[in-house]
NUKOLTI-95494 format. One record per residue (C-alpha): residue number from 1; x, y, z. Coordinates in steps of 0.5 Angstrom, whole numbers, plus 500, padded with zeros to 3 digits. Layout:
! residues N
+------+-----+-----+-----+
| keza |   X |   Y |   Z |
+------+-----+-----+-----+
|  NUM |   X |   Y |   Z |
...
+------+-----+-----+-----+
! end
This chain:
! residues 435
+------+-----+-----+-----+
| keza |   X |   Y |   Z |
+------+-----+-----+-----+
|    1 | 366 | 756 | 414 |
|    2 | 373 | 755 | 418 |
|    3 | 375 | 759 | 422 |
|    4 | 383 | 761 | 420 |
|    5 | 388 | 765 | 423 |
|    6 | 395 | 766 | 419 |
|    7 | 402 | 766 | 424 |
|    8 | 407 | 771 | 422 |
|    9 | 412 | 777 | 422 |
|   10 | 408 | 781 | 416 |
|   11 | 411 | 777 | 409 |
|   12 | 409 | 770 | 408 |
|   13 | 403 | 772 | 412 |
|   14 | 400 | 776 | 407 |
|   15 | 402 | 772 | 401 |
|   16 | 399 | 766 | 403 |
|   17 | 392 | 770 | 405 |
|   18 | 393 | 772 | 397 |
|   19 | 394 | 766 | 394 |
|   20 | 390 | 762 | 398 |
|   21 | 383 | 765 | 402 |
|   22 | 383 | 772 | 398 |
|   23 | 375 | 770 | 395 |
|   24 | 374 | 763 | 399 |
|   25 | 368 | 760 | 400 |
|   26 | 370 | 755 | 405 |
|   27 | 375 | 758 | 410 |
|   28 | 374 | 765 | 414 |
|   29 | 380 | 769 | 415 |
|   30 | 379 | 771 | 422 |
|   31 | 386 | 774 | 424 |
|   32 | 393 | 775 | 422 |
|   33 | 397 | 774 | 429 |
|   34 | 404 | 777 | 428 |
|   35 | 410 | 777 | 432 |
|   36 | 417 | 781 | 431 |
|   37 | 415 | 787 | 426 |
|   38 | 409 | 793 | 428 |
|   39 | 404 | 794 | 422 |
|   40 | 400 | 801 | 421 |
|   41 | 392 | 801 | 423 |
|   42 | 393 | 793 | 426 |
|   43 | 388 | 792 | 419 |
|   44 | 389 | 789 | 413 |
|   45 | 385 | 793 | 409 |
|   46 | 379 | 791 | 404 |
|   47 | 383 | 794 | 399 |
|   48 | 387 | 789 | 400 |
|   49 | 382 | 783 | 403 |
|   50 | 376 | 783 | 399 |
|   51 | 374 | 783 | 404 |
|   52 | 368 | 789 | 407 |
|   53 | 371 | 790 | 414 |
|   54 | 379 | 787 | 412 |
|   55 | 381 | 783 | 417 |
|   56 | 385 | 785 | 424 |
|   57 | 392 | 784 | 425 |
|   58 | 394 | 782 | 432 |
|   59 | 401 | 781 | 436 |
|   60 | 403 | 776 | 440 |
|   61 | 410 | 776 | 445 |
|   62 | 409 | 769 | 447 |
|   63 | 407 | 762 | 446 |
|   64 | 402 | 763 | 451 |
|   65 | 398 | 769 | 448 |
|   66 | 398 | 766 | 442 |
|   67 | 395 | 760 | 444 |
|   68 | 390 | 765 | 448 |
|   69 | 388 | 769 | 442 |
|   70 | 387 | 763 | 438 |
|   71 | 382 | 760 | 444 |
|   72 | 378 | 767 | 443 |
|   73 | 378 | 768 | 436 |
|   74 | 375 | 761 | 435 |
|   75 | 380 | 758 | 431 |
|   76 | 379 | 752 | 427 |
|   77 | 385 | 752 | 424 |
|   78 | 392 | 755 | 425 |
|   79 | 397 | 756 | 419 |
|   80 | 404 | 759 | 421 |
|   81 | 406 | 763 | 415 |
|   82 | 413 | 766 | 417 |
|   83 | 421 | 765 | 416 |
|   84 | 428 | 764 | 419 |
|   85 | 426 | 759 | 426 |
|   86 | 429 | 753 | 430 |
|   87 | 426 | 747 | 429 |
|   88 | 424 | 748 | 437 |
|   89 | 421 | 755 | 436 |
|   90 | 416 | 751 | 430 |
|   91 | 415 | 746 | 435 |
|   92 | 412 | 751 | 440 |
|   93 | 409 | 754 | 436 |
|   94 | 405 | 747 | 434 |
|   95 | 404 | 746 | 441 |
|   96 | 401 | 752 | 443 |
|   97 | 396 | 752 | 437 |
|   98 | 394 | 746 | 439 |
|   99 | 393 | 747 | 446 |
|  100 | 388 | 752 | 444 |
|  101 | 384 | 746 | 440 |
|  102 | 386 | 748 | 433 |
|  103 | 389 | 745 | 427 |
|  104 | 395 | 746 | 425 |
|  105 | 398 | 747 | 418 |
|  106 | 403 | 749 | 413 |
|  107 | 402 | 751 | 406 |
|  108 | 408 | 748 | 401 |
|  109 | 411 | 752 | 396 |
|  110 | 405 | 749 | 390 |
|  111 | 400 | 752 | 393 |
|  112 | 403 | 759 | 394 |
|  113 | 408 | 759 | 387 |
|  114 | 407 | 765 | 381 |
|  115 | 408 | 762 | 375 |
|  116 | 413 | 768 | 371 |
|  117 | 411 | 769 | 364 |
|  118 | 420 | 771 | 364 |
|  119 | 426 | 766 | 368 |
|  120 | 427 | 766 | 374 |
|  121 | 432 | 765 | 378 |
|  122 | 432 | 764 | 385 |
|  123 | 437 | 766 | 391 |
|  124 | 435 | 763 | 398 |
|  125 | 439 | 762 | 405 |
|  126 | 438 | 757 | 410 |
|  127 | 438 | 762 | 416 |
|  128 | 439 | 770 | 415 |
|  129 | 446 | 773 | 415 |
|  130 | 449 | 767 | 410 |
|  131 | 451 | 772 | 405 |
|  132 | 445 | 772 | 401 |
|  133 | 446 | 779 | 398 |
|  134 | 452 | 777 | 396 |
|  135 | 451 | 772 | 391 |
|  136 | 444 | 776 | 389 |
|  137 | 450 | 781 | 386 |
|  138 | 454 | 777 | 383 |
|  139 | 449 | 773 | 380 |
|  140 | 446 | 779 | 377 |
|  141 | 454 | 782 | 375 |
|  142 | 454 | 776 | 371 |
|  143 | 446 | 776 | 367 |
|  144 | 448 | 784 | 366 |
|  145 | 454 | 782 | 363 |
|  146 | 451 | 777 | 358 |
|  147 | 446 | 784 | 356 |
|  148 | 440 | 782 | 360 |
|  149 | 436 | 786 | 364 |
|  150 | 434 | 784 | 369 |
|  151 | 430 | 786 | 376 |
|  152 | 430 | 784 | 382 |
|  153 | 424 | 782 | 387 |
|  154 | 425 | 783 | 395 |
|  155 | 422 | 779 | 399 |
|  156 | 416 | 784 | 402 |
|  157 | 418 | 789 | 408 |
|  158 | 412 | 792 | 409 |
|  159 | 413 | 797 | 414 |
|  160 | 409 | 803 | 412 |
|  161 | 401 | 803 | 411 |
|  162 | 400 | 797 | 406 |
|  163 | 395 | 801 | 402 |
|  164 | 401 | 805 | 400 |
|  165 | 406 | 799 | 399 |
|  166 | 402 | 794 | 395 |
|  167 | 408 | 795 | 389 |
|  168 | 413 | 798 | 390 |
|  169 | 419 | 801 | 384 |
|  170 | 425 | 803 | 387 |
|  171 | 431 | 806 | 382 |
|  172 | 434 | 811 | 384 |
|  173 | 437 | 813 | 390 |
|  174 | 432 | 819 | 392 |
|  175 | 427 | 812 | 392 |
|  176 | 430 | 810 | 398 |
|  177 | 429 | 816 | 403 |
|  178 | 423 | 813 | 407 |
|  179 | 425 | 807 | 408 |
|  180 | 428 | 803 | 414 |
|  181 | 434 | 801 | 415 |
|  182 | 433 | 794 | 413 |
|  183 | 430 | 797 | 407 |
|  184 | 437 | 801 | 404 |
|  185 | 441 | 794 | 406 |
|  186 | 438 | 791 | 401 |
|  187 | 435 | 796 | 396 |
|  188 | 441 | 801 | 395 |
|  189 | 447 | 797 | 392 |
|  190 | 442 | 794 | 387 |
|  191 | 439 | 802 | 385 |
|  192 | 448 | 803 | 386 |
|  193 | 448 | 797 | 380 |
|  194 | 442 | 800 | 376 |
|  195 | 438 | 795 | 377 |
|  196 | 431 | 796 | 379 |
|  197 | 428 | 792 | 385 |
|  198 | 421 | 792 | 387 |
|  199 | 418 | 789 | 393 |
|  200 | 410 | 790 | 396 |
|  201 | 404 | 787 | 399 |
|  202 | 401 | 783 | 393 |
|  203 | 406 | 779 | 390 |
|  204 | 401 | 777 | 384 |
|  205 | 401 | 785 | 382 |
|  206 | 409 | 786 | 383 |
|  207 | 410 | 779 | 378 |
|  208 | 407 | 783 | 373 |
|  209 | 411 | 790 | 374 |
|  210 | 417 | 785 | 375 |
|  211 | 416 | 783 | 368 |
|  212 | 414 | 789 | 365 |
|  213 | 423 | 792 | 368 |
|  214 | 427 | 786 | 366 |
|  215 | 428 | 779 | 361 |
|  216 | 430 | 776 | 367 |
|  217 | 427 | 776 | 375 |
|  218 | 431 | 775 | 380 |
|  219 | 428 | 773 | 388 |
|  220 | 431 | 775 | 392 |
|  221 | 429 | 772 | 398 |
|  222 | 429 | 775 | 405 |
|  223 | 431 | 771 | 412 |
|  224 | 430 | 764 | 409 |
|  225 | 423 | 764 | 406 |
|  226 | 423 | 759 | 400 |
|  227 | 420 | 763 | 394 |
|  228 | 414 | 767 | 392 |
|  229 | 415 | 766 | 385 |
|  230 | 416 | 758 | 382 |
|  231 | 424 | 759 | 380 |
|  232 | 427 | 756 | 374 |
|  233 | 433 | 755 | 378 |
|  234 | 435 | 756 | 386 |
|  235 | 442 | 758 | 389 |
|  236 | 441 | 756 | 396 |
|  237 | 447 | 760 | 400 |
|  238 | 449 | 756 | 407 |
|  239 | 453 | 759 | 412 |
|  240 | 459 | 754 | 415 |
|  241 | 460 | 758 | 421 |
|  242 | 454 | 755 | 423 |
|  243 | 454 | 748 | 422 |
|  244 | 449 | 744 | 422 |
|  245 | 444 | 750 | 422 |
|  246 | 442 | 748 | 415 |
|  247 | 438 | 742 | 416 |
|  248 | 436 | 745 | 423 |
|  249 | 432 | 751 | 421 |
|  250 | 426 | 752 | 417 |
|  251 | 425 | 753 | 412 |
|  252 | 432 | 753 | 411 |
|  253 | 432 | 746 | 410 |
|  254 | 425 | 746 | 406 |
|  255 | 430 | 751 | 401 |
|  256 | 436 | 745 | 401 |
|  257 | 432 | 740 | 399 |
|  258 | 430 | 745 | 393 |
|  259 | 436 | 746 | 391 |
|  260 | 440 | 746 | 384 |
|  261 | 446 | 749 | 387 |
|  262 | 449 | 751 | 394 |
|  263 | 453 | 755 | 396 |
|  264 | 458 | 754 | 402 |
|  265 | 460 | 761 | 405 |
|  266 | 466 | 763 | 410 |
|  267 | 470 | 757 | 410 |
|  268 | 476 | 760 | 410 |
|  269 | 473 | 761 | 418 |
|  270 | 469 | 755 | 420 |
|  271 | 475 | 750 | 419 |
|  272 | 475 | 745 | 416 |
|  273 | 470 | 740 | 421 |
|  274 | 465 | 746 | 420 |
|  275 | 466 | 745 | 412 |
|  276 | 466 | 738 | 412 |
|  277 | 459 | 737 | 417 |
|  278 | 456 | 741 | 412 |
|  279 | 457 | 738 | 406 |
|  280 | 455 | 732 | 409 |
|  281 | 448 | 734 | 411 |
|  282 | 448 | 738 | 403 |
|  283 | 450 | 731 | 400 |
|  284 | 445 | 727 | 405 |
|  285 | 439 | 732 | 403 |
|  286 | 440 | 734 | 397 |
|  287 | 445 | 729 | 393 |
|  288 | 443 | 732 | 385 |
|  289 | 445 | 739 | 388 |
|  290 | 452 | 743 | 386 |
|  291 | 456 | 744 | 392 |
|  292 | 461 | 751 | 392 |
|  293 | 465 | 752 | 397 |
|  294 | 467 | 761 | 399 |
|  295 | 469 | 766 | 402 |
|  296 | 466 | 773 | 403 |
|  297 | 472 | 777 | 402 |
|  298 | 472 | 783 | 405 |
|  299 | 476 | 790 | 405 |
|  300 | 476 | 797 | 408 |
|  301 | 476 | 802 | 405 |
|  302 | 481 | 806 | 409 |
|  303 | 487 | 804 | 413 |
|  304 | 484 | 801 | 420 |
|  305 | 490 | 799 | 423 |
|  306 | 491 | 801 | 430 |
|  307 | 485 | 804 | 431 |
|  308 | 479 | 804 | 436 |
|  309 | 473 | 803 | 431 |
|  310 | 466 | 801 | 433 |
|  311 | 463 | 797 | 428 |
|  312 | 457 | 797 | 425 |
|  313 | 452 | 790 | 422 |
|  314 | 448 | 790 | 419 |
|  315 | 441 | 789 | 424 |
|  316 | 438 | 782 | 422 |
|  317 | 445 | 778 | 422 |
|  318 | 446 | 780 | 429 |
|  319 | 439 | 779 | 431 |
|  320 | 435 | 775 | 429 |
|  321 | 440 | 771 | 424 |
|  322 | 443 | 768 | 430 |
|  323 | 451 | 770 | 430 |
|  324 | 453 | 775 | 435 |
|  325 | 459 | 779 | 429 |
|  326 | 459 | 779 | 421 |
|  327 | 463 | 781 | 417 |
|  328 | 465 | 788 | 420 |
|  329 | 468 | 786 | 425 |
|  330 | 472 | 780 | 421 |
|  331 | 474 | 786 | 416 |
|  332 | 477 | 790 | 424 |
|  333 | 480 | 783 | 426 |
|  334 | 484 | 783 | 419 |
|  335 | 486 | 790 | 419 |
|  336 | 489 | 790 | 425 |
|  337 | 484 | 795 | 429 |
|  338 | 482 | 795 | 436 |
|  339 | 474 | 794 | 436 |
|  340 | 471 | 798 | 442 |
|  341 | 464 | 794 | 445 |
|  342 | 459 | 798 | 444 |
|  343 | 455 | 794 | 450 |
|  344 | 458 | 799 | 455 |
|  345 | 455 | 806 | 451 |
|  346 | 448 | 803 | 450 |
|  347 | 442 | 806 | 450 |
|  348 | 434 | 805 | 450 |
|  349 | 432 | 800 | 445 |
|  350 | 438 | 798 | 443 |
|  351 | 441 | 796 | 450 |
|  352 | 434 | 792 | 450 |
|  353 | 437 | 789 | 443 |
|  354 | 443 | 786 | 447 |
|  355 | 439 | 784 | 453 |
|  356 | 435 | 780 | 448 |
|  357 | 440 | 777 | 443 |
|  358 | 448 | 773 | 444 |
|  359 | 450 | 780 | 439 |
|  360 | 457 | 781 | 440 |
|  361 | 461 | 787 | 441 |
|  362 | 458 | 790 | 435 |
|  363 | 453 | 795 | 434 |
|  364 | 446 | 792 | 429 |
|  365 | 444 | 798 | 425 |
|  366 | 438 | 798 | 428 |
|  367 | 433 | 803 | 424 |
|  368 | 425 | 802 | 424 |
|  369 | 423 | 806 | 428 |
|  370 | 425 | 814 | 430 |
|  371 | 426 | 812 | 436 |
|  372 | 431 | 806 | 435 |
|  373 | 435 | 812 | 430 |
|  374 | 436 | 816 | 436 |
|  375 | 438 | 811 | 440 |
|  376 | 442 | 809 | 435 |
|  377 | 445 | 816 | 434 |
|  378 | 446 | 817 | 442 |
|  379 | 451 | 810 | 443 |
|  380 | 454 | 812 | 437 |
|  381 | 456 | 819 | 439 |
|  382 | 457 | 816 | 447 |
|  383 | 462 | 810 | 444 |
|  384 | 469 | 812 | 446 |
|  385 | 471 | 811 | 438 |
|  386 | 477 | 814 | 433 |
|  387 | 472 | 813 | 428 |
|  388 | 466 | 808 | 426 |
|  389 | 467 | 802 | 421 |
|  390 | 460 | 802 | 418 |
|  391 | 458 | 795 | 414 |
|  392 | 452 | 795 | 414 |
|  393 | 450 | 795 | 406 |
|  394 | 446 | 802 | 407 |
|  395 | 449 | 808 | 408 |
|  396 | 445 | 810 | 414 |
|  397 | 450 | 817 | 415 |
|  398 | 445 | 820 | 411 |
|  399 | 439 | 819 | 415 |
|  400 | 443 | 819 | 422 |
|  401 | 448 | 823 | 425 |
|  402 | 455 | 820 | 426 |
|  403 | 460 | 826 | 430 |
|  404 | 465 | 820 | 429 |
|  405 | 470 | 819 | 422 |
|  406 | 467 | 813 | 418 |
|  407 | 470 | 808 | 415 |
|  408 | 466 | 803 | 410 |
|  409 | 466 | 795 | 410 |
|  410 | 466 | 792 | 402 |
|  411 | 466 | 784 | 401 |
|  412 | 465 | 780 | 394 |
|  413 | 464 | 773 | 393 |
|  414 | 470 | 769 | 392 |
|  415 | 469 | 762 | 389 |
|  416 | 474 | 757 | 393 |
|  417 | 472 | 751 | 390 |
|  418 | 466 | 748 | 386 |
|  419 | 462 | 751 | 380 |
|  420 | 463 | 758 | 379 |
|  421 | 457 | 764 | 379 |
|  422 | 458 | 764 | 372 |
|  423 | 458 | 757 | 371 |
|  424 | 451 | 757 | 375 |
|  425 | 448 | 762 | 370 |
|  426 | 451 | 758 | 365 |
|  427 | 446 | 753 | 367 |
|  428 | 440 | 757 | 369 |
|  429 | 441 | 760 | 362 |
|  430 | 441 | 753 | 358 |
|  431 | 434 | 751 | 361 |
|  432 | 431 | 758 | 360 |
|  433 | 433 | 758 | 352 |
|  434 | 437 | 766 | 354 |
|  435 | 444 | 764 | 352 |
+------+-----+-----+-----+
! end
């Protein structure tokens, strides 16, 4: 029987063990090795396994400790199970997996699919911070408007005990208290829209609530996985102020290659050279796909001008997702305020954040942990600002306290060039017999 330890940051991970080595007789999983996201108890359970004793969870904080828990776990062979990484970073990781002696493996979109009983429409990215969510809610504006109901699937955020996350069914806004801020950033404006969303462990049990909610299931795919679910038709958003990050990330050229559609965001900002190196890399890749060209058009829903306003991003964005502003600091730009760097009033975790990540002088809304809200809380209070511009999706005012005056950030989708969201639903449509 070989020996297998699944690399990941508690999301694939957990589903590729699920739809791959849950009951096998020929491979052992031995270990999840995790990086980025903390998991209660460190164990994923029996419950969840099949397995007597579960199995450990472990985290690595660098390529050499990764290579060392693969040597003293006898692996045979290693498969890397997580999202939103440079061609570089995978290539690390192979080297250290191979440094240790082991395999290396990847498992493609066929052996983790579900297969829906309903339509499937996919909304994927090529890096986190593209404007995912944004197309997520106009595709879902225009199915509703046809009257279909429809259910959202988050990519899984298990950020709590897994026993207790295996489904989760999120409606109303009372269903959001607990959550992380990552969490509300993608949840609320759907429970705001009336649209059920629901996320978990075991993907297979949350296809089949999905199912139970809607006529049409939406994947909503985080950072810029490809999907769980084997989709009728996939929307793949790309961002044009990061030319080339479309064909140099993975699995975001992974989802490229898969897609029917592409949507182009920020435009207006990248220029022109920007847009049209994009384009090229789309047409080159992926020459069947519909190609739209956008904007993220963003408001503020008070005057602005002339203000010192501190603004808040949405944490992954600004983080992981590579860009040091989004689009609150776009929104200040354009309403003529004056934006305050936070850098200065730092502290504790987030002042780690900055020493970490190229974030600008924007504050990331950074809430896993109590700690990370406190320190939150206290830069906040620290900054030397006549108000804070919060364009985080979440109302996160409700779970910390903000002594300063709030100003929000909105922003839709708004079509440059190319099919329309309602052009694309027509398609979906077509092929799924719902017109």
């Amino acid at each position: 029987m070989r020996r297998v330890a699944i690399i990941g940051a508690a999301g694939r991970d957990f589903h590729v063990y699920n739809t791959v080595y849950r009951g096998s007789r020929e491979y052992k999983v031995v270990a999840f090795l995790m990086t980025q996201i903390p998991i209660p108890n460190r164990r994923y359970p029996p419950s969840l396994s099949g397995v007597p004793e579960g199995v450990p969870i472990y985290t690595w904080k660098s390529y050499e400790e990764l290579t060392r828990y693969l040597k003293e776990l006898r692996v045979d062979e290693a498969v890397l199970a997580f999202s939103d990484l440079t061609y570089e970073d995978v290539g690390h990781i192979i080297s250290a997996v191979l440094a240790s002696g082991a395999s290396f493996k990847i498992h493609g979109p066929n052996d983790t699919y579900l297969n829906s009983i309903k339509p499937v429409i996919a909304v994927t990215a090529t890096r986190t911070g593209a404007g995912k969510s944004t197309v997520s809610r106009e595709v879902v504006r225009e199915l509703t408007s046809r009257g279909l109901r429809v259910v959202a699937v988050r990519h899984p955020m298990p950020y709590r005990e897994l026993e207790d996350s295996v489904v989760e069914v999120f409606k109303k806004p009372e269903d959001l208290e607990k959550l992380t801020f990552e969490e509300r950033e993608e949840y609320e404006q759907y429970v705001e829209m009336g649209v059920p969303v629901l996320a978990g462990v075991d993907y297979g049990l949350v296809l089949r609530e999905a199912e139970r909610h809607g006529d049409v299931v939406l994947w909503d795919g985080g950072n810029n996985d490809f999907p769980f679910f084997k989709p009728g038709f996939m929307i793949v958003v790309t961002d044009a102020r990061r030319a080339g990050h479309e064909v140099g990330s993975f699995p975001g050229e992974v989802n490229l290659r898969l897609a029917d559609a592409v949507i182009i965001t920020k435009v207006s900002d990248a220029g022109r050279e920007n847009v049209e190196k994009v384009v090229a890399n789309v047409k080159r890749v992926n020459p069947r796909a519909t190609i739209t060209k956008a904007d993220l058009e963003v408001g503020v829903d008070s005057n602005i001008s002339g203000k010192r306003v501190l603004v808040v991003e949405d944490a992954p964005t600004v983080t992981h997702g590579g860009l040091p502003y989004a689009a609150g600091y776009i929104a200040a730009v354009k309403y003529g305020a004056v934006v305050v760097d936070p850098r200065p009033y730092a502290v504790g975790v987030i002042k780690k954040v900055y020493e970490e990540y190229g974030t600008g002088p924007v504050l990331p809304s950074l809430g896993y942990t109590e700690e990370q809200k406190r320190d939150l809380e206290e830069t906040i209070r620290r900054a030397d600002a006549d108000l804070v511009l919060l364009a985080t999706p979440a109302k996160i005012e409700r779970v910390v306290k903000i002594d300063k005056p709030i100003a929000r950030v909105s922003w839709r989708l708004k079509v440059v060039e190319g099919p329309t969201v309602k052009e694309l639903i027509d398609r979906f449509l077509e092929t799924a017999s719902l017109r």
